[in-house]
N, C-alpha and C positions, 0 to 999 in steps of 0.2 A: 531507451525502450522505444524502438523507433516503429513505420508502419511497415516497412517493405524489408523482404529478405537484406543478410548483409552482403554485399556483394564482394567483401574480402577487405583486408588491410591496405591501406598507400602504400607503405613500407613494413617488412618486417619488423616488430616490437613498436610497430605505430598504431595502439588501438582503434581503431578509427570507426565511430560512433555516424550510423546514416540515418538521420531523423528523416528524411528524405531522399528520393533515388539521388535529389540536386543538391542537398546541404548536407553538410554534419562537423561532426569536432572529432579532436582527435588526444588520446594519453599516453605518453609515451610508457611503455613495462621499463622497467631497472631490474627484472627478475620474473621467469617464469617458475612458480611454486610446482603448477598443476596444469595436464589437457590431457583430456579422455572424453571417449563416445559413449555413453551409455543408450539402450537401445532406445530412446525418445531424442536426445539431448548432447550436443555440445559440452563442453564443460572446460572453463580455464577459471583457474587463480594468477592473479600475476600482483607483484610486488610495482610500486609506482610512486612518483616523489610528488606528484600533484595531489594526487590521493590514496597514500595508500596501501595497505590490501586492498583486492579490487577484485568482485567477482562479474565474471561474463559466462552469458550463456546464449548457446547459438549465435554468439557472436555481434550480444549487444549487452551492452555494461548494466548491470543490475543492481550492484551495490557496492558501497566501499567507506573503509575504517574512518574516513574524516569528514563525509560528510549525512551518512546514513540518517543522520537524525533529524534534515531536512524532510524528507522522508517520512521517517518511521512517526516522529512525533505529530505532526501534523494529520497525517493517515489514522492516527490509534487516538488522540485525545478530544479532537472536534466533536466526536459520538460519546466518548468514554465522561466528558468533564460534563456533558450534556445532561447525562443520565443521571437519577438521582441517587443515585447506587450499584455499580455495577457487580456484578456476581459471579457472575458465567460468565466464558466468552466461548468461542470459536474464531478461530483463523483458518484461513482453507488459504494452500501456499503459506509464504515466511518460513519459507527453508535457514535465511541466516538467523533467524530466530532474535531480530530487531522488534518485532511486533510485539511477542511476547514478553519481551523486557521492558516495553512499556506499558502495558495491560498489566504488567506484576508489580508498578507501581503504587497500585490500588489498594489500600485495604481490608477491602470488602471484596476482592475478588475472591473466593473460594475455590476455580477450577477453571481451567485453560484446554482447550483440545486443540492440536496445534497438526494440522493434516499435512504433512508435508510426505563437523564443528572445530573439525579444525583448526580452520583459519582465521575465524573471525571473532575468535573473543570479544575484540573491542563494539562489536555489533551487539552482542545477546547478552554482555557480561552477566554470562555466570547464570542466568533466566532460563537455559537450555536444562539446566539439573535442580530447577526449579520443584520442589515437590509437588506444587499446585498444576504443574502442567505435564499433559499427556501429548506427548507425540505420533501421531496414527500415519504411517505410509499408504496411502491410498489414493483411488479417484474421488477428487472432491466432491464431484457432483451424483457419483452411486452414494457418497456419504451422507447427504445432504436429502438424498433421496429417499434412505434408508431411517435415517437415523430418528428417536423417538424423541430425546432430549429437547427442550427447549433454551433457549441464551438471551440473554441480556443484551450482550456486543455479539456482531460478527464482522470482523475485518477480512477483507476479499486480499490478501495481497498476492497479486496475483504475476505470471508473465503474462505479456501484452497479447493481444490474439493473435492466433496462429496456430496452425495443426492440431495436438492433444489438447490446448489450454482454450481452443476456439468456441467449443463446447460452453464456457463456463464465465459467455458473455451475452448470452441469448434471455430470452424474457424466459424460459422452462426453469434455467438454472437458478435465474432473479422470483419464481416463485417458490420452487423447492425449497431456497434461504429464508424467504415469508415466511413458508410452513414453521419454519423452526423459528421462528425468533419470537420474543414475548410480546405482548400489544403494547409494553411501553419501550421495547426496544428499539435498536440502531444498528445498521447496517452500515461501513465506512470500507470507499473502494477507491484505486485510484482508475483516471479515466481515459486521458492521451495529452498531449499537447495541443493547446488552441489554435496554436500557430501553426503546426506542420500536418496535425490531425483532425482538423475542421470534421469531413463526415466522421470519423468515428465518433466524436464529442456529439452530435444529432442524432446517432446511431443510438446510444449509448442513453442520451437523456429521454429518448422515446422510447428503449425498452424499459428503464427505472420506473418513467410516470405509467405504463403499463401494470405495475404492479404493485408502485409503492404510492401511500394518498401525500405522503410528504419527501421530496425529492429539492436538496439544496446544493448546488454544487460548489466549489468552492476553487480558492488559486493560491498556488503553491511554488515558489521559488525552486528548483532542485539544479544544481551544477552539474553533477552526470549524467542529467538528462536532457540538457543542453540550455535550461530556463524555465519558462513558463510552464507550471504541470498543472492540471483541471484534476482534483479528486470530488466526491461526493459522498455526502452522509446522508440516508434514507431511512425511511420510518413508515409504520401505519401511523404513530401520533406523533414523536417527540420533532422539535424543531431545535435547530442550533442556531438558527439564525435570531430568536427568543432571547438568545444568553446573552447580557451584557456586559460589557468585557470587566466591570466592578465585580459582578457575581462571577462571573470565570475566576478573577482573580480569588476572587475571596474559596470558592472551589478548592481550587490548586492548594491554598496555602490549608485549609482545614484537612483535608485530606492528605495530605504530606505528600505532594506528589513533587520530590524533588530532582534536581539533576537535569531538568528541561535545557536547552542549549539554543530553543527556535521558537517554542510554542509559550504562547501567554493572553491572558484574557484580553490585551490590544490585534493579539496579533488574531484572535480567536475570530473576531468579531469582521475587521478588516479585509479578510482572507475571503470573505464573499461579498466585500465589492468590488461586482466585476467592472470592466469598462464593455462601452458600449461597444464593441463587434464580440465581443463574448457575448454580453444578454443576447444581441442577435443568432446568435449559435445555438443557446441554448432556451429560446424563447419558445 
């Protein structure tokens, strides 16, 4: 999920991921599934022995079958185990519908609005025909603007800025989400890489503290996105930084929230200590 246009493949069926105009990695396809233009978007599936089913869009890797839960779980529980009950959610984007399979681990979750399935079973297992959740095709941000409902969670998962999605990284869109969310709710988005996305990460922590009174960002391992990922969980009250990784654990285990594969009340707690040229970034 890199910062600048992709300026195309090394080689045919050499994915090749540009976290920068100067760096990037690369996965080799064993199979293209799917490529098609729809009028916004890009769009490839490819088959891959690193990882995968593997979805790309515009031509940067977005998710895929073996590692998504790097990802999803860390993105959806940091806010979710935080809360002392969650109910509602919203996700605006999570088209592979990873998010949602982890927010339907919940008990107490009662209703999902998911703003966005072929390929990715292993992603959403099976949480896509969820009863609890509504899937709406729409603009996130006319949604968010419109909508009357309040939420418990809202996970931003979103594509990186850029064109239609640019919109829905600005401080108008980070209060539209205020309006809707409850005064003990949570907010959980991912943000760039610290290493290759220094201004977006300043960008990004100055529109939050704009709008939210508690803003914690957080560090996140992810392999298709080439390491280091900065996500954040935001609030008017709740803090996650509060939770100690006994009470996460004990969390987790009361609430039946099983199947985790990355997220745990060490890992919970750990994930925001930064080192120092992060704090400096985000200071």
């Amino acid at each position: 999920m890199p910062d600048v246009a992709a300026p195309g493949d090394l080689l045919p069926g050499v994915l090749t991921e540009y976290l920068t105009e100067d760096c990037g990695f690369f996965v080799r396809s064993s199979r293209e599934f799917e490529r098609f233009q729809t009028p916004y978007q890009a769009v490839e599936v490819h088959d891959t022995r690193s990882f995968g089913k593997l979805f790309r869009l515009d031509g940067h890797l977005m998710t895929s079958e073996k590692d998504e839960f790097f990802y999803h779980e860390n993105l959806v529980h940091v806010a979710a185990i935080t809360h002392p009950a969650p109910e509602t959610a919203l996700i605006i984007g999570g088209g592979d519908g990873g998010s949602a399979e982890e927010l339907l681990k919940y008990r107490t979750i009662k209703s999902v609005t998911d703003i966005a399935r072929k390929y990715f079973a292993e992603v959403h297992r099976g949480a896509l025909t969820d009863p609890r959740l509504t899937v709406k095709v729409e603009d996130g941000l006319a949604f968010v603007r419109g909508a009357t409902d309040s939420y418990d969670i809202i996970v931003l998962d979103l594509t990186d800025p850029g064109g239609v999605s640019e919109p829905l990284y600005g401080v108008e869109f980070y209060r539209a989400c205020a309006a809707r969310l409850n005064p003990t709710g949570a907010m959980a988005l991912h943000v760039a890489s610290p290493v290759a996305h220094p201004e977006r990460v300043r960008s990004a922590m100055a529109n939050l503290r704009a709008v939210f009174s508690v803003v914690i960002p957080y560090l996140v391992s992810i392999p298709l996105y080439g390491g280091l990922w900065m996500m954040a969980c935001v609030s008017p009250t709740l803090n996650p930084a509060y939770l100690t990784p006994l009470e996460a654990n004990r969390r987790i285990a009361t609430r039946g929230i099983r199947d985790l594969q990355y997220y745990n009340g060490e890992i919970h707690r750990a994930s925001m200590a930064l080192p120092n040229f992060v704090r400096d970034l985000v200071a």
